[in-house]
C-alpha positions in Angstrom: 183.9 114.3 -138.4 187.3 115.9 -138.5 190.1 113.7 -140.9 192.5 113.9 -137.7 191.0 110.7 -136.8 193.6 107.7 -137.3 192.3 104.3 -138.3 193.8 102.0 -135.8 195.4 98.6 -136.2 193.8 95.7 -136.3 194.2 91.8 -135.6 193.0 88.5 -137.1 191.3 87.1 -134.2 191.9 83.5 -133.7 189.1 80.8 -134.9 188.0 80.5 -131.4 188.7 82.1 -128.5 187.4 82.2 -124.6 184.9 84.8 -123.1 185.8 87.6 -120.9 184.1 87.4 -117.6 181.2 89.6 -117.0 177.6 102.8 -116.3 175.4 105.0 -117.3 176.1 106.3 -120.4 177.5 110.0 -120.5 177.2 112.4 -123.4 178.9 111.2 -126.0 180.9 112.8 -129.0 183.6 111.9 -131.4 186.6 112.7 -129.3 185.1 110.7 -126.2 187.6 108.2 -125.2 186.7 105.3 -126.9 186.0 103.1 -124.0 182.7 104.6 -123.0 181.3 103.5 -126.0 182.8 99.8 -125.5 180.2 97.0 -124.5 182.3 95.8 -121.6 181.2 91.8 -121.7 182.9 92.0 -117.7 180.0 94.2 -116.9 176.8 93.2 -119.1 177.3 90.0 -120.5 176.5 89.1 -123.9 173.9 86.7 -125.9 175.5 83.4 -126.2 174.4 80.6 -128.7 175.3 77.0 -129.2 176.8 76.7 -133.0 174.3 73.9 -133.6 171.4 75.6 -132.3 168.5 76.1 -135.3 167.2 79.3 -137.6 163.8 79.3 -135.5 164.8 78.7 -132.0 167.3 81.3 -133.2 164.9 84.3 -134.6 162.9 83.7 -131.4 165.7 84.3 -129.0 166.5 87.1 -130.8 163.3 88.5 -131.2 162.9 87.8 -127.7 165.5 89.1 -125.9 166.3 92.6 -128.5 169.6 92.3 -128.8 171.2 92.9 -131.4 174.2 90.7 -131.5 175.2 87.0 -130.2 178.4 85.4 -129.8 178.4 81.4 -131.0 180.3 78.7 -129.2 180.9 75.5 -129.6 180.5 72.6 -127.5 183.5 73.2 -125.3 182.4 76.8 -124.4 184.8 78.5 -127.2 183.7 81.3 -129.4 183.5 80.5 -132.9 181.7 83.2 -134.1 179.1 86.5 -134.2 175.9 87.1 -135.2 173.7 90.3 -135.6 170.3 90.6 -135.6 170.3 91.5 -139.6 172.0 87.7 -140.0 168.9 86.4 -138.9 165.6 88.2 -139.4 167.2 89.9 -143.0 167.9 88.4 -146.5 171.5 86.9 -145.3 169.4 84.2 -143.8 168.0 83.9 -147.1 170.7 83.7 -149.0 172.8 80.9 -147.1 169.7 78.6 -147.3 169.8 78.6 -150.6 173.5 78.9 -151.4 173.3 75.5 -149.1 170.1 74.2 -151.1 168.4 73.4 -148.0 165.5 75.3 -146.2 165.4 78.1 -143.9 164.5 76.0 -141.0 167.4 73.7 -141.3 169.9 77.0 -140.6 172.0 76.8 -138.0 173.9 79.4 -136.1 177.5 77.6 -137.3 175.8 78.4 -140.9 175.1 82.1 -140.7 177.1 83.4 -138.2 180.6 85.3 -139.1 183.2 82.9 -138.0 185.5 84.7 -135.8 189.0 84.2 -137.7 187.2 86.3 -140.3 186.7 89.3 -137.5 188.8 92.3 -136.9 189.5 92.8 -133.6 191.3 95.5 -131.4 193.2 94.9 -128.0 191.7 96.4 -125.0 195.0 98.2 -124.2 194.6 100.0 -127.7 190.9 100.6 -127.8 191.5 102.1 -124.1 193.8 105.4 -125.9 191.3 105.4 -129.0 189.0 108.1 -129.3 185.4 107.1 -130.5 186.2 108.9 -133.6 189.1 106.3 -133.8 186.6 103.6 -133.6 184.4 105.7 -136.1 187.5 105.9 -138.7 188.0 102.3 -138.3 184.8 100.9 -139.0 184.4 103.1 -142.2 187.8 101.7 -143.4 187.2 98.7 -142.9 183.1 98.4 -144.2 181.9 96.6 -140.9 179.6 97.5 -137.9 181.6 96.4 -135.8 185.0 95.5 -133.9 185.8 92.8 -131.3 188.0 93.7 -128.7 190.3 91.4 -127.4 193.0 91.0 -124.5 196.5 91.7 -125.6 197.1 88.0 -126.7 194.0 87.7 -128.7 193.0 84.5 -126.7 189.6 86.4 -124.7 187.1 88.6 -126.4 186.5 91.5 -123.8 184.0 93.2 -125.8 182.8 95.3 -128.8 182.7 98.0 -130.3 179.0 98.4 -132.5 177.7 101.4 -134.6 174.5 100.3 -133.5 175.9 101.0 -129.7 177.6 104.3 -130.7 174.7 105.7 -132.7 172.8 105.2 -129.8 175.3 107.2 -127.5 175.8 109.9 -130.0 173.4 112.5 -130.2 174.2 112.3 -134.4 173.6 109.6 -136.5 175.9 107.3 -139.1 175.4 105.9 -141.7 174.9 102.3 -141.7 174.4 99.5 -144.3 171.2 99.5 -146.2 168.8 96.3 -144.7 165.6 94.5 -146.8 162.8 95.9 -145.9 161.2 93.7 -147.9 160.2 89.7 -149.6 160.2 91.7 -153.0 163.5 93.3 -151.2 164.7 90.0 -150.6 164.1 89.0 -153.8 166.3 91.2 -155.4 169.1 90.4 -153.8 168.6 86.9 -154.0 168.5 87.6 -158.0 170.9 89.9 -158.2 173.5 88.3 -156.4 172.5 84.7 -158.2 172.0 86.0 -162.1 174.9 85.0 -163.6 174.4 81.6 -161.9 
């Protein structure tokens, strides 16, 4: 990928905001406008999950429905949060179980997902003159698989931006965090991270 790529500003998305309301994909390349790799939530509307909804019920809806993200809410319909597929069914879950000294099972969504003040997001109006290799340059700066897009005020989430999603449009393939394959993989990070405990 060519360095003329800029990495584009981002926001801190407030601790909860509403949902935006709810095309074949063409080929694809780094200097694509950015929107055709945007998951447009007006036209396919995302996985939605109560905070307080439980690890198992959870991994089955996930499991179930192969997607690979979900937006939380809360009880009054405001999104608190993401989660991805790897939150759930990797070691993450782990890892928050017993950082919280409880079992798996007793994981909620409010528990392992990524709470959305802790999110960059882009505005719509900027991700619409981005090139995906804007999108590309941003996620590499910034270490995450992925950017929210908001409205211009912040207050709606319109959509996202995934590597998952753009690797699937590209006919190349990023790089993208290494996953447990593994218990014994599990393991391992499990020790590692808790050694010097």
């Amino acid at each position: 990928m060519s360095s003329h790529y800029q990495v584009l500003e981002t926001t801190v998305l407030k601790r909860k905001a509403t949902l935006c309301q709810t095309l074949a994909p063409a080929d694809l390349s780094v200097n694509s406008p950015a929107i055709e790799a945007f998951e447009d939530f007006s036209l396919i509307s995302p996985l939605l999950v109560p905070e307080d909804i439980d690890y198992v019920h959870l991994r089955e809806l996930f499991l179930g429905t192969h997607r690979h993200f979900s937006l939380v809410e809360d009880k009054t319909g405001k999104l608190t949060g993401i989660l991805f597929l790897e939150d759930v069914v990797g070691p993450r879950s782990m890892i928050k179980a017993y950082e919280c000294q409880n079992s798996l099972r007793e994981q909620t969504a409010r528990e392992l997902m990524i709470p959305l003040g802790s999110l960059p997001g882009i505005s719509l109006a900027r991700a619409r003159k981005a090139s995906v290799g804007d999108i590309i340059s941003t996620l590499k700066r910034l270490s995450v698989t992925s950017l929210l897009v908001t409205d211009d005020d912040g207050e709606t989430v319109c959509g996202i931006f995934s590597l998952k999603n753009i690797n699937s449009l590209l006919p190349l393939r990023l790089p993208s965090p290494l996953h447990a394959g593994s218990v014994a993989e599990i393991a391992q990070v499990i020790n590692g991270h808790y050694q010097r405990v």
